[in-house]
C-alpha positions as CSV (number, residue, x, y, z in Angstrom):
1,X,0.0,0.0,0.0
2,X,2.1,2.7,-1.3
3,X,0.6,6.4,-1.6
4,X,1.4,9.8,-1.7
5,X,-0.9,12.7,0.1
6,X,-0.8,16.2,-0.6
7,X,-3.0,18.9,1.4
8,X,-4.3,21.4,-0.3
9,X,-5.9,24.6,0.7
10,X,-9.2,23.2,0.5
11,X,-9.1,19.2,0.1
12,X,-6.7,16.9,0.4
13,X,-5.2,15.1,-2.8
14,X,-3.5,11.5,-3.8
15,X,-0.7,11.8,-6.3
16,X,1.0,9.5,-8.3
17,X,3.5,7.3,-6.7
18,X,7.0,8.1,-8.0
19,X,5.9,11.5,-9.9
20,X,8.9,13.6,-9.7
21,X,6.4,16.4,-10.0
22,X,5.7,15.7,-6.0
23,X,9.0,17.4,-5.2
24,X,8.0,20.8,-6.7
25,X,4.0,20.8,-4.5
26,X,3.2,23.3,-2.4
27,X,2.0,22.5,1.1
28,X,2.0,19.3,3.4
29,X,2.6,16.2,1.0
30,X,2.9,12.5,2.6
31,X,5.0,9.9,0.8
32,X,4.3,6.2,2.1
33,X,6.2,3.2,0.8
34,X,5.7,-0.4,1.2
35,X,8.9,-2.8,0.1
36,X,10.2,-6.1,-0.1
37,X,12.9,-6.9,1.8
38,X,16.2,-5.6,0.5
39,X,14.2,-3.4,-2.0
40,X,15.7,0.0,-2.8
41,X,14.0,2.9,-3.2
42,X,14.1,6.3,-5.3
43,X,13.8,8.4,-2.5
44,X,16.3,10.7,-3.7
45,X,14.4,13.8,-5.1
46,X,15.1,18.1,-4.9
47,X,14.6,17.6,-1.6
48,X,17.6,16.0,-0.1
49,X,17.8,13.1,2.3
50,X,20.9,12.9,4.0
51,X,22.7,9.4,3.0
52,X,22.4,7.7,7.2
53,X,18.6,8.6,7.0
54,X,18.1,7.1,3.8
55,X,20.1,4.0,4.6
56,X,17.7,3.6,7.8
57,X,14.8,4.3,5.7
58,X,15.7,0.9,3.1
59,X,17.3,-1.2,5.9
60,X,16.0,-4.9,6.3
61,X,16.3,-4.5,10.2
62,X,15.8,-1.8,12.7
63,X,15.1,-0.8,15.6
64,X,12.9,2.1,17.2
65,X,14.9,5.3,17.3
66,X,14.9,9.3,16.9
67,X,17.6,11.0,15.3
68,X,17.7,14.8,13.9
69,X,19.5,16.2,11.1
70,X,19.5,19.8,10.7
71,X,15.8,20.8,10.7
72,X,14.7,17.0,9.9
73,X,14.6,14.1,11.4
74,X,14.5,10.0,11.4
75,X,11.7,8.3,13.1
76,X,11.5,4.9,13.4
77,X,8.3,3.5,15.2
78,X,7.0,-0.2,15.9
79,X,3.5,-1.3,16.2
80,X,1.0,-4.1,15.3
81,X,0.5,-5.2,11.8
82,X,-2.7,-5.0,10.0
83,X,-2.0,-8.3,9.3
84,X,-0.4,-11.6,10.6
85,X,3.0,-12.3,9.5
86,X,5.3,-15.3,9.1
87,X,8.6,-13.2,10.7
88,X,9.4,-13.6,14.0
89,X,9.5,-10.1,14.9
90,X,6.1,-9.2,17.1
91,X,5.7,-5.9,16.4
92,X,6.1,-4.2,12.4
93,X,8.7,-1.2,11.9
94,X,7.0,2.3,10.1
95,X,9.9,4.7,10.0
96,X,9.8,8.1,8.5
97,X,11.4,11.2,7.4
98,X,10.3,14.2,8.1
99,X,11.4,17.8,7.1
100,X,9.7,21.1,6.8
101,X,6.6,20.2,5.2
102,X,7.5,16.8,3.6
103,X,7.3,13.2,5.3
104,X,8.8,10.2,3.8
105,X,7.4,7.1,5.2
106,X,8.3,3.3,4.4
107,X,7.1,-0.1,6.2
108,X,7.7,-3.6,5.0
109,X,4.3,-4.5,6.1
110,X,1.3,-2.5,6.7
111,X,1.3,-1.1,10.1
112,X,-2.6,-1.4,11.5
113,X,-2.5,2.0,12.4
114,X,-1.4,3.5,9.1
115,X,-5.1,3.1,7.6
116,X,-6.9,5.1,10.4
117,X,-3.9,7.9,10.1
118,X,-4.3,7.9,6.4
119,X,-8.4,9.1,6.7
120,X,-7.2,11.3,9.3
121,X,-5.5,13.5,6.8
122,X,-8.1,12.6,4.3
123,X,-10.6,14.0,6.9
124,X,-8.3,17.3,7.2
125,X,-7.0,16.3,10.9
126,X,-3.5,16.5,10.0
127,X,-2.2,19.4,8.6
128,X,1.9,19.4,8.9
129,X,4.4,16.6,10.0
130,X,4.1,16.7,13.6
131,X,0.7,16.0,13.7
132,X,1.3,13.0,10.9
133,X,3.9,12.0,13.5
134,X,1.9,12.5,16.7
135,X,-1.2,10.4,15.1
136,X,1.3,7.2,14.8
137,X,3.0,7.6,17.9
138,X,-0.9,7.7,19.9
139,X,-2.7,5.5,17.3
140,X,-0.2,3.0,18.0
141,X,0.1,3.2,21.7
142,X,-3.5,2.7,21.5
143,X,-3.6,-0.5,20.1
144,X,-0.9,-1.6,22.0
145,X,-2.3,-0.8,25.4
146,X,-5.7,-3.5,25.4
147,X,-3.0,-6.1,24.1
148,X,-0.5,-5.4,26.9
149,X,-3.2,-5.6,29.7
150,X,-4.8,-8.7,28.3
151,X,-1.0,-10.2,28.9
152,X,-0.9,-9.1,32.7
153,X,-4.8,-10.7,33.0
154,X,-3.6,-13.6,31.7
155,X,-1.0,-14.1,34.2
156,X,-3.6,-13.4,37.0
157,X,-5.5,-16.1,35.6
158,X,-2.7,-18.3,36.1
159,X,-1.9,-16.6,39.7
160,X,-5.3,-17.9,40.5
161,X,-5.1,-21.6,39.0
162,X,-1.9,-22.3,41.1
163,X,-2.9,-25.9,42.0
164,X,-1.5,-29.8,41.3
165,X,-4.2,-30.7,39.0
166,X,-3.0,-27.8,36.7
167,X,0.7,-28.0,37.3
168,X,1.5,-29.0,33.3
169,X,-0.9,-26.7,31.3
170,X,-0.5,-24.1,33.4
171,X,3.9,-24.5,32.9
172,X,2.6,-24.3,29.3
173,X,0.8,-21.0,29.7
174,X,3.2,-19.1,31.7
175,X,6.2,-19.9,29.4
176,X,3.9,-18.4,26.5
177,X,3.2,-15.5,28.6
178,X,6.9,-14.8,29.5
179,X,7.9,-15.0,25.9
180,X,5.4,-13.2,24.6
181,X,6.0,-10.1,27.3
182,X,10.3,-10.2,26.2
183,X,9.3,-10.2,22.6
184,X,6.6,-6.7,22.9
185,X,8.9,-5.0,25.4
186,X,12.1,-6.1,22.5
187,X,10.6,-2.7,20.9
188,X,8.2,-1.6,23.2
189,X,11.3,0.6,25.9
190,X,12.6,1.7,22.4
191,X,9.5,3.3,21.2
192,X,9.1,5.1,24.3
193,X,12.7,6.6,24.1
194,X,12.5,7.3,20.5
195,X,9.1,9.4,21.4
196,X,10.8,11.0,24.5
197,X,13.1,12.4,22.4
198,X,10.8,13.3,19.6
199,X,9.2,15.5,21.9
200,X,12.3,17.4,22.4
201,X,13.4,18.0,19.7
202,X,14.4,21.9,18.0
203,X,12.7,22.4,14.8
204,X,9.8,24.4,14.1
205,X,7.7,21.7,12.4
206,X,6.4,20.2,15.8
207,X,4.2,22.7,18.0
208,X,3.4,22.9,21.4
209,X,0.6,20.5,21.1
210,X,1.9,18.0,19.4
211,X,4.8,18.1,21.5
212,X,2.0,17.0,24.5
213,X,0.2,14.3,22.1
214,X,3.5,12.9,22.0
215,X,4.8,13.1,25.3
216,X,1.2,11.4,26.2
217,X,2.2,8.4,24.0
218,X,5.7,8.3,25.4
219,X,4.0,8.1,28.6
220,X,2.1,5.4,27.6
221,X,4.8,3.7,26.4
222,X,6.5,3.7,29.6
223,X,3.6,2.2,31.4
224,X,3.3,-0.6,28.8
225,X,7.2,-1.1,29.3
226,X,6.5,-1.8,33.3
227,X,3.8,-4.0,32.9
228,X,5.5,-5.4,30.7
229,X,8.4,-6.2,33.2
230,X,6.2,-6.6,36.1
231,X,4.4,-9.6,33.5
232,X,8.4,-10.9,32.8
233,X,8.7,-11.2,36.9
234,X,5.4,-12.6,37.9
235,X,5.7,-15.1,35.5
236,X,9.5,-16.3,36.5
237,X,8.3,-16.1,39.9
238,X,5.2,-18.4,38.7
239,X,7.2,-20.6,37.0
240,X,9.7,-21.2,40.4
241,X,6.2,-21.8,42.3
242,X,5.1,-24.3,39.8
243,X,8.3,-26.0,39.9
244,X,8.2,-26.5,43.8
245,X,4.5,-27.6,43.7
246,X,6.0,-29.9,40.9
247,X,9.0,-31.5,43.3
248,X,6.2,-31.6,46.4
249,X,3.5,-33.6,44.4
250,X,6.6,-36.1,43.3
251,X,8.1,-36.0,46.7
252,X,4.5,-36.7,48.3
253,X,3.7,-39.6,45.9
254,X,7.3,-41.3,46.6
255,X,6.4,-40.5,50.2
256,X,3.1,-42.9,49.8
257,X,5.4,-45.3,47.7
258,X,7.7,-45.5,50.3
259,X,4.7,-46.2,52.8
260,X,3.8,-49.0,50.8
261,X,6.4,-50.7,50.4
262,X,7.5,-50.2,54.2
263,X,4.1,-51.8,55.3
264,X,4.6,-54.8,52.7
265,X,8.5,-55.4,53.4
266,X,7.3,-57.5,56.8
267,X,4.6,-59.0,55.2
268,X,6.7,-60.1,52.4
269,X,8.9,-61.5,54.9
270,X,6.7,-63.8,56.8
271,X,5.2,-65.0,53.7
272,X,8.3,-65.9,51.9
273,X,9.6,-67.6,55.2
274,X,6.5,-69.4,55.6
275,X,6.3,-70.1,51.9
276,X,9.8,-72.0,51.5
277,X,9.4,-75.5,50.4
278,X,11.1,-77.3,53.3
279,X,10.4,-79.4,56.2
280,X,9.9,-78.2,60.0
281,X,7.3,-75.3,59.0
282,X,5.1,-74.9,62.3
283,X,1.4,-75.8,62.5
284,X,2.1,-76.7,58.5
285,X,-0.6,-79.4,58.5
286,X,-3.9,-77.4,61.1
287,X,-6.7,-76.0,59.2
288,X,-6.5,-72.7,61.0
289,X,-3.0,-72.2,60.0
290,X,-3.8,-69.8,57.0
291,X,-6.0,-67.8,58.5
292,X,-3.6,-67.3,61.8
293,X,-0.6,-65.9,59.0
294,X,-3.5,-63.9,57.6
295,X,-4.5,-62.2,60.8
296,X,-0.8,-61.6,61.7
297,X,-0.5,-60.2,58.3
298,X,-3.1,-57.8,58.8
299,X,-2.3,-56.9,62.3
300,X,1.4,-56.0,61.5
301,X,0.1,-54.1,58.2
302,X,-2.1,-51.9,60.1
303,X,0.9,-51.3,63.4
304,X,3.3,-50.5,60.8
305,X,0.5,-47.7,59.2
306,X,-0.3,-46.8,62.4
307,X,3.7,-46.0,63.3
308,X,3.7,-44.0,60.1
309,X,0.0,-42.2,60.6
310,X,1.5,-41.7,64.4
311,X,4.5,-39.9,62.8
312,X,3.0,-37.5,61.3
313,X,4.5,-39.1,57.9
314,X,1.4,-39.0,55.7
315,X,1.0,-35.2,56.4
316,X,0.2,-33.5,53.2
């Protein structure tokens, strides 16, 4: 979705992509790119781009970042896709030069936000770079906010599961939720240092209100960024629980194992003493024999349980 916006006195306008006639227009004019991966790009026009800013304008990675040359300056933002995408990276990279009364804009993949900034200049909202600039910064702090606390709700949910029936699924969920905090505060800490020093930037192109719309999604930002280490710490501190409710559940079923077997050692004893093929067994030949070993079977079964219930050894 590549375009180019131009506002007018009265409307705003869409251009051809590429016309080299977009240089010479009066007034506010947007350029927006989408490329392939290691696609170059004719940005190069009467209006020049100095050669750093143009390299981080066509680079295949990037990170979130604010960087002023002269009375311009590189923005590089990240924020959900419109989309789904097979990369690894969570969030999408929109990154922009701006000058004066020209932005240059390119994204490998469209940024979810970028449709609801492009009908705010269609609607006449945004009239000169800092506003265009502003809109991404709180458009995408918007979106990212719902999807931040939805991470920190799942993680209560899994606060309040804490129990041995749920040990595995819930090892399952917490590692998802870890992963998935690290991967959106990756750009997350960036974006809200790249917008903090947006906001303070010299140049005349960003006014006093913009300055606070930005500052405002800085600030949100920042909040995401602890929630999203508070989310990285509950979960570690989740996952340690989990793995000593996983070591009492084993140690309490070796425990009963152990009981077991301690109650049928004796037993096992007597019988195979009793059971030997031999001459000289007592009371070998009565008909009440049997049930005598039986009874003392049982009687020694239950002292030994008692002894261990006595013990305090089958205490969960």
């Amino acid at each position: 979705m590549s375009f180019v916006l131009a506002v007018g006195e009265a409307s705003v306008r869409e251009l051809p992509v590429g016309d080299p006639a977009v240089a010479d227009q009066d007034g506010f004019v947007w350029e927006h790119f989408e490329l392939a991966a290691g696609e170059r790009i004719a940005l190069r026009r009467r209006e020049p781009i100095p050669e750093v800013a143009l390299a981080a304008l066509a680079a295949t990675e990037t990170r979130p970042r604010c960087d002023q040359f002269g009375d311009g300056a590189l923005v590089n933002l990240r924020g959900p896709a419109l989309e789904p995408g097979t990369d690894t990276d969570r969030l999408v990279s929109i990154r922009i030069w701006t000058r004066h009364d020209r932005v240059v804009s390119v994204s490998r993949r469209t940024l979810s936000a970028t449709p609801d900034v492009v009908a705010a200049m269609r609607a006449g909202e945004l009239t000169d770079p800092g506003d265009l600039v502003a809109a991404f910064a709180r458009r995408i702090s918007a979106e990212l906010d719902p999807q931040i606390a939805a991470l920190g709700d799942r993680v209560d949910e899994c606060e309040l599961q804490m129990d041995q029936s749920a040990i595995y699924q819930l090892r399952r969920k917490i590692a998802a939720n870890r992963s998935e905090a690290i991967a959106f505060r990756r750009f997350i800490a960036p974006d809200r240092d790249a917008l903090g020093t947006l906001a303070n930037l010299q140049v005349d192109w960003l006014s006093d209100e913009d300055r606070l719309h930005i500052r405002e999604a800085a600030d949100r930002f920042a909040r995401m960024a602890e929630e999203l280490e508070a989310v990285r710490e509950r979960s570690a501190l989740l996952h340690e629980q989990l793995t000593d409710l996983r070591a009492e559940v084993i140690d309490q079923r070796s425990l009963s194992i152990a009981v077991i077997a301690f109650i049928f050692l004796p037993l096992t004893f007597i019988t195979g003493l009793l059971g030997m093929n031999v001459e000289g067994i007592p009371f070998a030949a009565e008909p009440w024999a049997f049930w005598a070993v039986l009874l003392l079977c049982g009687v020694i079964g239950l002292a030994v349980f008692g002894s261990f219930v006595l013990g305090n050894w089958l205490r969960r």
